[in-house]
N, C-alpha and C positions, 0 to 999 in steps of 0.2 A: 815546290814550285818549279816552274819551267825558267830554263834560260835562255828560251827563245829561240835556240839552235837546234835543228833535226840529231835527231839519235841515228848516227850513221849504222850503229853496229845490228839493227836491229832488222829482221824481215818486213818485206813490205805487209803492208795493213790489211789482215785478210777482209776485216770484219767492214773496214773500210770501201775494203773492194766488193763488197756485197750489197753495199748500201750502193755505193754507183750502180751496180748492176740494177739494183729495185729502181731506182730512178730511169735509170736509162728502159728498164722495161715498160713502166707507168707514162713515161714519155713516149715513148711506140704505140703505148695502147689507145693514148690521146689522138696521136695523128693517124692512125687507124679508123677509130670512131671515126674523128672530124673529117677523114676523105668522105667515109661514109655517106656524110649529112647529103641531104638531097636541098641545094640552095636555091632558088629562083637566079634567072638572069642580072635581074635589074639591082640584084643583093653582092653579086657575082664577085666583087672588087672588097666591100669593106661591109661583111655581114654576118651570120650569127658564126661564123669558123675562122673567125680572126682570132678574138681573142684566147680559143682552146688551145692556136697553134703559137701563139706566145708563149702559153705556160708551156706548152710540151719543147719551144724550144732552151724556157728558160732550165727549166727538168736536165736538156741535153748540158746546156753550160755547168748547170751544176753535178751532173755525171762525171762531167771531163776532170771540173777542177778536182773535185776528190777521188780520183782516177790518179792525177799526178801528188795530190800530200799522201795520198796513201805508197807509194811507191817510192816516195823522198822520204817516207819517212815525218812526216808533218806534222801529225797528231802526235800527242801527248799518250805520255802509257798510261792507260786506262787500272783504277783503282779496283778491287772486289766491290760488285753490288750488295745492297743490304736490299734483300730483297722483303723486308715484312712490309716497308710504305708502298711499297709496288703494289702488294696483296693487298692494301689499304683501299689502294685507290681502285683496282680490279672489282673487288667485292662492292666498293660503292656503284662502279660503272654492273655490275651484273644486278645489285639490288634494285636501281632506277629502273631497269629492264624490265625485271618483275613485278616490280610496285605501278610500275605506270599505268598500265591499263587496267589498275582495281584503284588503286590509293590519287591516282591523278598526278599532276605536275609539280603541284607545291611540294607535297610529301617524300614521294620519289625525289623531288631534286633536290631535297631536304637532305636526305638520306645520302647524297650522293655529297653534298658537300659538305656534311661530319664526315662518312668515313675519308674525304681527302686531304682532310683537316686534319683527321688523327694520323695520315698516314706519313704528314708534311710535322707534326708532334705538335698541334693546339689544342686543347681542349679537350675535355671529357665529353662523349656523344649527346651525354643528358643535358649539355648546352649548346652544341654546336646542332643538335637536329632539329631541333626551334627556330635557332635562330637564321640558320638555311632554308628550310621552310617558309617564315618569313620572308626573307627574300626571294625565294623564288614566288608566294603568291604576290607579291610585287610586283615582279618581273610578268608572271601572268595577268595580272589586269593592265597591264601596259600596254601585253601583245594582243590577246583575246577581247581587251574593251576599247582599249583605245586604236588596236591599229585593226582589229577585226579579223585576226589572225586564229586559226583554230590548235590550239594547245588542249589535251588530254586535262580533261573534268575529273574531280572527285567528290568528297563529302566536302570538301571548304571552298572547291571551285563554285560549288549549286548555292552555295549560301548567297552568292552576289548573284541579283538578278540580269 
């Protein structure tokens, strides 16, 4: 555990300093776009390019401040990843990809939340892809029936008329 006090002996945070950098880029990109937008006059003051330059300035705040822990020294020394739940949850997120547009929503998002299940270490897939499934055709008659929203059909989505 940490005692709260920066590790003076240590270089500044590179990994740190690259996240600021993505941010401060992704922040540029926004206020880019949003000069971009083509506004109407009467919008001119508080209209659809407010809120993009919020985020992009919130983006900049948070650039800055991890700009200065990474240079102090801020962060805590990062442990080795265990990267199999990473590949867990990859192979879920690439499976939904695949599956979506033949197997539909339930199954895909089924799929997707066994393997992050196994990759977080619950369950055997032969219970967790059911019972994701489940829940996601839930979650689909919610969106698709109730709110009229168009989610990706499959063999269980056609059953409901």
């Amino acid at each position: 555990m940490s005692s709260g006090q920066p590790n003076l002996s240590r270089r500044p945070d590179g990994a740190a300093l690259v996240i600021a950098a993505i941010l401060a880029g992704i922040a540029a990109v926004i206020i880019w776009q949003t000069s971009q937008m083509r506004v109407p006059p009467i919008q001119a003051r508080v209209g659809p390019t407010v809120f993009p330059y919020i985020i992009a300035g919130a983006l900049i705040l948070l650039a800055i401040g991890t700009v200065f822990s990474a240079l102090r020294n801020g962060f805590p020394e990062r442990t080795n990843d265990n990267y199999i739940p990473m590949l867990w949850i990859l192979g879920g997120l690439i499976g939904q990809i695949l599956l979506l547009s033949t197997t539909g929503f339930s199954i895909a998002t089924g799929v997707l939340f066994a393997f992050t299940a196994k990759g977080f270490g619950r369950g055997p897939l032969w219970k967790t892809i059911p019972a994701g499934a489940l829940f996601a055709f839930i979650v689909w008659i919610a969106f698709a029936k109730g709110l009229q929203l168009s989610l990706p059909a499959g063999p269980i989505e056609r059953l409901i008329p």
